[in-house]
N, C-alpha and C positions, 0 to 999 in steps of 0.2 A: 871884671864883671860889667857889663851894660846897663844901661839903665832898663831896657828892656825888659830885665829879667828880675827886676828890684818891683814889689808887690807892700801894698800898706799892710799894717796888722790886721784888718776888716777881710781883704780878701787870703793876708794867710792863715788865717780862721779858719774862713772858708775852704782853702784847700784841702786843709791837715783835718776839717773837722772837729776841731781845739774850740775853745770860748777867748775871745779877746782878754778875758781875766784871768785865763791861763796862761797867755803865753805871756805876759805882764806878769804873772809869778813868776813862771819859770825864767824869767831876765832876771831878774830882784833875787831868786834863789842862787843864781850864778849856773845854772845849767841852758842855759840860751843866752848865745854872744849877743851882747847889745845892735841894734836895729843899728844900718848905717844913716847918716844924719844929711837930710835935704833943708838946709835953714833949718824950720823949728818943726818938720815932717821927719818921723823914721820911718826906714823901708829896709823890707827884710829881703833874703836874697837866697839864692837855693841852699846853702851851707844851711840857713834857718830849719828849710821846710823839709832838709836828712834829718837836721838833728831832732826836730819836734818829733821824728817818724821812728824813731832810736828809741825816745825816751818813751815812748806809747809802746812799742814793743817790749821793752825792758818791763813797763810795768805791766803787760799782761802775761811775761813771765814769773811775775810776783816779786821782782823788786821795788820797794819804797823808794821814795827819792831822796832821802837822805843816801844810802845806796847807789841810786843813779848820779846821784851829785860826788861820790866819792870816782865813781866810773870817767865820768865825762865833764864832768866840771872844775872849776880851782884853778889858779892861775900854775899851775905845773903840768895840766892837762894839754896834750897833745892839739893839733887842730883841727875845726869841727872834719874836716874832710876826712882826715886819719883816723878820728874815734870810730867813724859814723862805719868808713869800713872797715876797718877791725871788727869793733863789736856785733856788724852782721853777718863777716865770717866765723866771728867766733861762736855768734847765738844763733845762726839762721840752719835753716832745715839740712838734715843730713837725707831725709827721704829722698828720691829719686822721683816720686811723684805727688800729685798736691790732692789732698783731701777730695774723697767724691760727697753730696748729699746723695741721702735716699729717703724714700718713703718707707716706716716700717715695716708695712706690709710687704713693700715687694724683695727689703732686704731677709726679711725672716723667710719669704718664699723660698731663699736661695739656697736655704739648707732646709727645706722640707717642716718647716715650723709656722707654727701660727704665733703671731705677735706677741711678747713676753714682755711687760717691762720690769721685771726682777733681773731677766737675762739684761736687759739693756741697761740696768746699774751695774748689773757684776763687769760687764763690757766696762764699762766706764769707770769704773774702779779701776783695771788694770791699765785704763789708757789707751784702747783699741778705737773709740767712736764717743760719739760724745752729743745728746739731744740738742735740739734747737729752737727758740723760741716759737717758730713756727711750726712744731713738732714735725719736723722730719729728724734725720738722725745725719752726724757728720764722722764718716768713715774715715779716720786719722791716717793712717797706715793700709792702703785699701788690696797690699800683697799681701798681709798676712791675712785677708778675708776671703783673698782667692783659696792663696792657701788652704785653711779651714775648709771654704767648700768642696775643693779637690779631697782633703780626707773623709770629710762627709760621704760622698759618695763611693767611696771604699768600704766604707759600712761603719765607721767611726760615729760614736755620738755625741752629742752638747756637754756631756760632764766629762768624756775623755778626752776633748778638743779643748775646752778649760783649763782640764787640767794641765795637758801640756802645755797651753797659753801662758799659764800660770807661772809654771817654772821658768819656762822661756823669756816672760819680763823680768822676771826677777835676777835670774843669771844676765843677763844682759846689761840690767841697769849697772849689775854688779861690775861688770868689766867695762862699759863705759864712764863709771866713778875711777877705775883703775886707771884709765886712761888718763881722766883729766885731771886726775890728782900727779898723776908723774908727770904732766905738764905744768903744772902751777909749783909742784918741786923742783922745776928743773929752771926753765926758760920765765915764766912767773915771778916767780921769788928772785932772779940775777936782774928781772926788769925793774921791779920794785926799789931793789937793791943798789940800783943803779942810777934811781930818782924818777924814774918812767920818763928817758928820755925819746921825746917827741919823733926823731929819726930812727927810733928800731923797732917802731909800729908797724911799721911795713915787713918789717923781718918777721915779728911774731905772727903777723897774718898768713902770710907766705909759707910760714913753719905749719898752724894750723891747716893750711890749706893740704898739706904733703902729707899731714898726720891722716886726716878722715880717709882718702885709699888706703894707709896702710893697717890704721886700725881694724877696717872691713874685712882685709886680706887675713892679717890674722885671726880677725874670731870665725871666718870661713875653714881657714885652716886647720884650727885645735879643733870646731867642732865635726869634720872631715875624721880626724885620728880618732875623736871622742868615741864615734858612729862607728869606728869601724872597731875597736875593745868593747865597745857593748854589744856589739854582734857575735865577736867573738865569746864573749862571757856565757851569753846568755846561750848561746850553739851548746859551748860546753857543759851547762849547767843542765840543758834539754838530755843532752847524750846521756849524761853520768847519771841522772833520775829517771830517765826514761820516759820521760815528759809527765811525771807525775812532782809536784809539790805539797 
């Protein structure tokens, strides 16, 4: 590392947007390696200003830092370089595309609505969009709002495009828990198990990285078969009643 690239506490504040009393906690907690030592000067160094950027993300996933201290801290912890990628492959966005802003108005325009914010909590309830200090709205997921307005214009309306929103997070989250729980059964629990040695971080990254295509492929795929016995069913069930219920 150069001295170049070595910054006091004042300006890695300043970068990371942290208070000098935090990142002097977080040393003292043991989740940020101690500042390398110039005389009686510390300077911090990019390993620093990953892992301060780690531990800010973790916590606005809603870990405490007793928790992120179990994660990336302790002297049996990995190195800052190894955690910091690991745990942004492991935590970081599976979307394909990054959040739009919109202004209510023109996003309720898109499905032929005048501004709702009842509809803009039930939205935000399922995890779809999410208000903003500056009242605009920030669109999580902005395929599945294409989505939606392509069935809008089919003739679908706002409680039956919910609806299917509805089940659609909810089965999803289901099979994304499925997912990560036969990873923390499998390769998790043997890493653990094994003292969380510092050289097979790279493995489990790697493994993560190979998992996210093929978990996509398959829940493509079941719901492909799913699509196509509910067509069938419901065919048959039209025939046999004579489209009466």
């Amino acid at each position: 590392m150069s001295d170049a690239e070595l910054v006091t506490i004042e300006q890695l504040a300043s970068r990371t947007g942290l208070t000098v009393r935090n990142i002097r906690s977080h040393v003292t907690r043991g989740l940020l390696p101690p500042p390398h030592l110039k005389g009686r000067t510390g300077y911090y160094g990019p390993e620093h200003v990953a892992r301060l950027q780690l531990i800010t993300g973790l916590q606005q996933q809603g870990f405490n830092l007793a928790a992120i201290h179990k994660l990336v801290g302790g002297p049996a912890a990995p190195s800052a370089e190894e955690t910091v990628a690991f745990y942004r492959t492991a935590l970081g966005p599976w979307l394909t595309e990054r959040p739009e802003l919109w202004d209510e108005d023109a996003l309720a325009a898109q499905f032929g609505l005048a501004p709702d914010p009842d509809l803009v909590q039930r939205l935000r309830r399922l995890g779809v969009l999410e208000p903003t200090p500056d009242g605009r709205i920030r669109v999580l997921n902005p395929a599945l709002i294409r989505v939606g307005r392509e069935l809008a214009t089919l003739g679908y309306g706002i409680d039956d495009l919910l609806g299917v929103l509805r089940i659609l997070m909810q089965h999803s989250r289901a099979v994304a828990d499925a997912f990560v729980q036969m990873f923390l059964d499998v390769q998790w629990k043997d890493y653990l198990a094994a003292g969380m040695p510092p050289e097979r971080l790279p493995e489990l990254q790697a493994l993560i990285e190979q998992l996210q295509p093929l978990a996509s492929q398959a829940v493509v795929a079941a719901f492909q078969q799913a699509m196509t016995d509910a067509n069938a069913r419901a065919l048959e069930r039209e025939t046999l009643t004579g489209g009466t219920s």
